[in-house]
N, C-alpha and C positions, 0 to 999 in steps of 0.2 A: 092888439095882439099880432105880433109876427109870427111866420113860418119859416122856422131854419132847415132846410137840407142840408147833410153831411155827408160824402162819398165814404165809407169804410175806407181807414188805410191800408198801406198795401204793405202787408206783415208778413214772415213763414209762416208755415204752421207751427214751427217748434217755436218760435219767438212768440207765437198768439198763445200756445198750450203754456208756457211758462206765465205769461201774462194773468192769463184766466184761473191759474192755478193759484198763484200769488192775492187773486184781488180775493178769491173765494176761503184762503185760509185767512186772509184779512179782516171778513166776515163775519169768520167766529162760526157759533149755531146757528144762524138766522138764514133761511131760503133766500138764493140766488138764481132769479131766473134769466134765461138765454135775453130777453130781451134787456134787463139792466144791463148785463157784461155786454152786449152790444151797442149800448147808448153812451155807457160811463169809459170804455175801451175801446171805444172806436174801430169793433173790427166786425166784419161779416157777420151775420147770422149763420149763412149757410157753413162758414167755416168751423163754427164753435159746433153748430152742431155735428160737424164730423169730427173735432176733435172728443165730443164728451158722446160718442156712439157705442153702446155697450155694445156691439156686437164686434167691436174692432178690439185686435189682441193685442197688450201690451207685453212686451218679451221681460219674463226677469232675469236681472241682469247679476244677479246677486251668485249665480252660478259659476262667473264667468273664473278664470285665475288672470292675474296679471299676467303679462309674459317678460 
């Protein structure tokens, strides 16, 4: 049995929140936790979890008009 180390790659966040969002509608019903999307995504722990931090506001945008 071997041991692989893998350095998280070096993502946005808007390009990792896209990523995470995609692999989890991928999913279907079935729980997705921080440490899969960060095994199978190769991205930071610490990242996901500030993008998936409920106390952070996401603006709607559905207000806005074209100009």
């Amino acid at each position: 049995m071997s041991i692989i180390i893998m350095s998280p790659r070096d993502i946005s966040f808007e390009d990792a929140e896209k990523e995470i969002h995609e692999y989890i509608a991928k999913a279907g019903n079935r729980t997705v936790y921080i440490s899969e999307l960060a095994e199978e995504l190769n991205i930071d722990m610490d990242l996901i979890v500030k993008i998936h931090d409920p106390r952070r506001v996401i603006p709607d945008m559905s207000d806005l008009e074209d100009f």
